[in-house]
C-alpha positions as CSV (number, residue, x, y, z in Angstrom):
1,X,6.5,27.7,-25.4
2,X,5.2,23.9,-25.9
3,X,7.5,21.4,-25.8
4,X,8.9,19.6,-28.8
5,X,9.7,15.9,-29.3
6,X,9.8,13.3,-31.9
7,X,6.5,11.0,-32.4
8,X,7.5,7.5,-32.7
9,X,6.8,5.3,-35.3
10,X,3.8,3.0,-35.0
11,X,6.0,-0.3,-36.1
12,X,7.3,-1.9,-32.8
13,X,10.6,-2.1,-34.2
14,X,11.0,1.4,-35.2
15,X,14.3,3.1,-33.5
16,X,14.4,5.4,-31.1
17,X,15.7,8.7,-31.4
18,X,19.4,9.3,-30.0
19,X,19.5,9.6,-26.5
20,X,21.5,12.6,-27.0
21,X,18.7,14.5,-27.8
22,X,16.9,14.6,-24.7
23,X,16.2,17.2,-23.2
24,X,17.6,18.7,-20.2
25,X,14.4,20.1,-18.8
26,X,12.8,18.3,-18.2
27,X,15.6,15.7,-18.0
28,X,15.6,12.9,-20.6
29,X,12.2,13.7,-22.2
30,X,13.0,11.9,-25.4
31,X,10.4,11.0,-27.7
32,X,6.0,10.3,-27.2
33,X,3.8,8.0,-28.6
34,X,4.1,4.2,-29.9
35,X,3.4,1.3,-27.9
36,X,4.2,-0.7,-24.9
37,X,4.7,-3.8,-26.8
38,X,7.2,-6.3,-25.6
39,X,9.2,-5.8,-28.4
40,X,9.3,-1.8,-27.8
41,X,10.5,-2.5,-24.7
42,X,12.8,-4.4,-24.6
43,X,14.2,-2.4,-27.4
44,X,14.2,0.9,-25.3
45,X,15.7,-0.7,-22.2
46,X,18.7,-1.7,-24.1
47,X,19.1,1.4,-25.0
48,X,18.9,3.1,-21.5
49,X,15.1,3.9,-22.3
50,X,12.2,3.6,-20.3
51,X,8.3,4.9,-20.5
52,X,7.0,7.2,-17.6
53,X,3.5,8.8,-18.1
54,X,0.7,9.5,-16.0
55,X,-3.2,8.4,-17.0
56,X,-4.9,10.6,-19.8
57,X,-1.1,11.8,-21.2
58,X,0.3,10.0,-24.6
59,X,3.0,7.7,-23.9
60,X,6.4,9.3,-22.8
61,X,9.9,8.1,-23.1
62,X,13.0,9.0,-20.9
63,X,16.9,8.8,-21.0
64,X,17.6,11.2,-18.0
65,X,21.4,12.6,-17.4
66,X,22.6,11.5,-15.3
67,X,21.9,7.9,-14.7
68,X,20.7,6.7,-10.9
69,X,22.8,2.9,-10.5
70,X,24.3,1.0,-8.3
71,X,26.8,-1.9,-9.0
72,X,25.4,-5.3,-7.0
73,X,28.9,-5.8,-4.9
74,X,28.4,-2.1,-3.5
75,X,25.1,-1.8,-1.8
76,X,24.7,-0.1,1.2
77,X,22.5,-1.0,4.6
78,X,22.7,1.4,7.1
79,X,24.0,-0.4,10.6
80,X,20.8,0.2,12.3
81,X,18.8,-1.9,9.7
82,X,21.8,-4.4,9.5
83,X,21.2,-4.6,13.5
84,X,17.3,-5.3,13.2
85,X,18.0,-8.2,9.8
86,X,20.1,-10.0,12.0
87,X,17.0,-11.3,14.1
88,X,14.8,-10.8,11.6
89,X,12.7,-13.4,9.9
90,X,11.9,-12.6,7.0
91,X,12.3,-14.1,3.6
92,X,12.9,-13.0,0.8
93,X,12.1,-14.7,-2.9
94,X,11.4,-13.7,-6.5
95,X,8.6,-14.5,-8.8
96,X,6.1,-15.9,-6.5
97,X,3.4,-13.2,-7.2
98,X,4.0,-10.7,-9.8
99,X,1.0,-8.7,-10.0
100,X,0.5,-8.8,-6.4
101,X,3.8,-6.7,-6.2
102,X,2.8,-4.5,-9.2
103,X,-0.5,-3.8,-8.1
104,X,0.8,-2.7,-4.4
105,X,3.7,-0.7,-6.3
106,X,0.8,0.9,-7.7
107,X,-1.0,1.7,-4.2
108,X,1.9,2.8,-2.8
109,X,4.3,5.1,-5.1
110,X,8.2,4.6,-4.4
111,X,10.1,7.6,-2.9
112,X,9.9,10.9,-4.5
113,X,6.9,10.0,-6.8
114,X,3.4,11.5,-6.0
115,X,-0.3,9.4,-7.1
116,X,0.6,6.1,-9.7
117,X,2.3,6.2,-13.0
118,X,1.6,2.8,-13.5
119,X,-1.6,2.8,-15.4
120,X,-3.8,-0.2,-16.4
121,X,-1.7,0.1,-19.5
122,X,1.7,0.0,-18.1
123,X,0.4,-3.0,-15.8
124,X,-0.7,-5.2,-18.6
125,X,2.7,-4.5,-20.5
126,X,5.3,-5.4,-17.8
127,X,2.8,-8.5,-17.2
128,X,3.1,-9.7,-20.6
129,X,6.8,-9.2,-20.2
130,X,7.0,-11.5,-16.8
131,X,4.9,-13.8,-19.0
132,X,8.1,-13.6,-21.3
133,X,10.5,-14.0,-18.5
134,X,11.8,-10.7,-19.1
135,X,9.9,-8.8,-15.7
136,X,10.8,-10.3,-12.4
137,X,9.3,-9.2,-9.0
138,X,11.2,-9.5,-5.8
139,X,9.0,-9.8,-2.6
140,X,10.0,-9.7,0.8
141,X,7.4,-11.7,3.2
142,X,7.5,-11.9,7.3
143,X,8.0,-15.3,7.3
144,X,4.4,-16.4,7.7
145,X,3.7,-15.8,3.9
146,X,2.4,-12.0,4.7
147,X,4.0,-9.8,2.0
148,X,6.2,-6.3,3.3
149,X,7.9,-5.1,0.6
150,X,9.1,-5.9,-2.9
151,X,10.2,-4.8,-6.0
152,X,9.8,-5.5,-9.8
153,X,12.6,-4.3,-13.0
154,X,13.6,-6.0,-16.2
155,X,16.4,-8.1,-16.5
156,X,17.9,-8.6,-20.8
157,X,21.5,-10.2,-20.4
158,X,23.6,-8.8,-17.0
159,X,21.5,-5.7,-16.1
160,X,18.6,-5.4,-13.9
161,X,16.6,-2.2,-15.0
162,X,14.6,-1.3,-11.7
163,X,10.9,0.1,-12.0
164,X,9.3,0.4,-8.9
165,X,8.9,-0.8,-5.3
166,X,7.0,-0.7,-1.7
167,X,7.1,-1.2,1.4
168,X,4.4,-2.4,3.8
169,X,6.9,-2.3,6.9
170,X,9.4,-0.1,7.9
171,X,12.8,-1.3,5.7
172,X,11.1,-3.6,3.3
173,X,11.6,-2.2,0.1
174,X,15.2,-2.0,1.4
175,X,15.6,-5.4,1.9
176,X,14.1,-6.7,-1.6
177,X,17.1,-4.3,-3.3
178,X,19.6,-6.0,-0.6
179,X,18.2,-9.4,-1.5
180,X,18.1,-8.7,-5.1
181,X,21.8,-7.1,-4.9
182,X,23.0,-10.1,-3.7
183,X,21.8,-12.4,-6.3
184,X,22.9,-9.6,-8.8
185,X,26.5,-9.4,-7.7
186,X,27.0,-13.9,-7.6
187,X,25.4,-13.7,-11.5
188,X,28.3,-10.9,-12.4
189,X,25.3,-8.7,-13.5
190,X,27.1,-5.3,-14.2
191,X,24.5,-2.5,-13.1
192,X,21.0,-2.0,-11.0
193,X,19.3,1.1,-13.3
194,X,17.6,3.1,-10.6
195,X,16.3,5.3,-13.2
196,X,16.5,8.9,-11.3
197,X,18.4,10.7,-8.8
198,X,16.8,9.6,-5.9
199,X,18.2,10.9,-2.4
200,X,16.8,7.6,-0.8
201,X,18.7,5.5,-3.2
202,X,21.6,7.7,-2.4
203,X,21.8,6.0,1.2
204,X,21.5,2.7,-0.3
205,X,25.0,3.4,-1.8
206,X,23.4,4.4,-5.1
207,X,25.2,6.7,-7.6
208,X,25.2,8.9,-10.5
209,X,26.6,8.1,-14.2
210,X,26.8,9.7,-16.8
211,X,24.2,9.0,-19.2
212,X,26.7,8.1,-22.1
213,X,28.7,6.1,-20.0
214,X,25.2,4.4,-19.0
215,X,24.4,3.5,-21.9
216,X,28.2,2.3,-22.7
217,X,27.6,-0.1,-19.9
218,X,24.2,-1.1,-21.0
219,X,24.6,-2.0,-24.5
220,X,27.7,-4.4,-23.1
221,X,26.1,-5.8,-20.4
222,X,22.5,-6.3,-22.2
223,X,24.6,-8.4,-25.3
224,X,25.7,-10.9,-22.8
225,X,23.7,-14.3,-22.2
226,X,21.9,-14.3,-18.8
227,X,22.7,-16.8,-16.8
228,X,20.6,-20.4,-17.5
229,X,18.0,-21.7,-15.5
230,X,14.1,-20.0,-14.7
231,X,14.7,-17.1,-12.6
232,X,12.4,-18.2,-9.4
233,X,14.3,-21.2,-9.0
234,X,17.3,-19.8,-9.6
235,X,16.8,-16.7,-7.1
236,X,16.0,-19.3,-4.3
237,X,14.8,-18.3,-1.1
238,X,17.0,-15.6,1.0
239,X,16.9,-15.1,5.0
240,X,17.3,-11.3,5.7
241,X,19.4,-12.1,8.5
242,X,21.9,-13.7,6.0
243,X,22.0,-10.2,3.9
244,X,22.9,-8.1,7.5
């Protein structure tokens, strides 16, 4: 039997259906079609959406139940990694190279995901929104300027919607969620969406919520002013070592 969903509406303001009526199977399959507009997006984030869909498929939009997040304060680094940070040299910062850390998220899938889902498409939308200050990339270098691991997410008000990441060195991905954690928890942002249940982000002290009670959190946290100041400068440079 084909699956049935609601089309959205071509105007980039146009609602979304309620989350409610996801469906279970496959989990939070919500609604196709529209755009990826900036205004679109930002719309579905603050309503605990988000687009997922592979090249040649229409655009697909999620709300899966439960919710994959982790409060900043309450990260989790395993004592071995801890062990190897405290010597470590690397650096972590934000902003510095955007599509450099998209692209590689692109080469190299995060945990659980097989080929890219980022499409030329979904590239040049999360672009704009960095252009807009909305899209931020985390990147981890070795303290020679050479790039192991990062992330990039969206950030509206005091939640930090997490999209992809990589790692080019055992524990770098790791250490751009610690590093970005850490920032998170001193700006009193209330959540880091994960998106999906994710066993990896399980170690990482990552948990599962309730989709209501996501999106409860969300619509709070999204109304309430981000914190002043351009986010580069404002992220600031981190030692790993001071994260272990």
């Amino acid at each position: 039997m084909p699956i049935r969903i609601p089309q959205l509406d071509w105007a980039t303001d146009a609602a979304f259906p309620p989350c409610q009526r996801a469906l279970s199977d496959p989990n939070g399959l919500l609604a196709f079609g529209g755009d990826l507009s900036p205004t679109r997006l930002l719309n579905a984030y603050r309503n605990g959406i988000f687009p997922w869909y592979s090249e040649g498929e229409p655009i697909l939009w999620w709300s899966p139940d439960p919710r994959m997040v982790v409060i900043p304060g309450e990260l989790h680094l395993s004592r071995r990694l801890r062990r190897t940070l405290a010597h470590s040299n690397w650096l972590i910062s934000a902003d510095g190279c955007f599509e450099e850390v998209i692209d590689l998220c692109a080469t190299l899938p995060r945990h659980g995901r097989v080929g890219t889902w980022i499409t030329t498409g979904m590239r040049d939308a999360y672009v704009a929104l960095h252009r807009l200050g909305h899209a931020h990339s985390i990147e981890v270098n070795d303290g020679n300027g050479v790039l192991v691991g990062g992330l990039y997410g969206v950030t509206i008000g005091r939640m930090f919607f997490g999209e992809s990441m990589f790692s080019l060195e055992s524990g770098g991905s790791q250490v751009a969620i610690a590093g970005l954690c850490q920032r998170l928890s001193e700006w009193n942002f209330a959540l880091l969406d994960g998106q999906v249940k994710s066993a990896h982000l399980a170690t990482l002290g990552f948990r599962t919520l309730p989709r209501a009670a996501f999106i409860a959190i969300c619509a709070q946290a999204c109304a309430e002013p981000e914190p002043r100041g351009q986010w580069q400068t404002r992220f600031g440079h981190l030692y790993a070592r001071e994260i272990a």
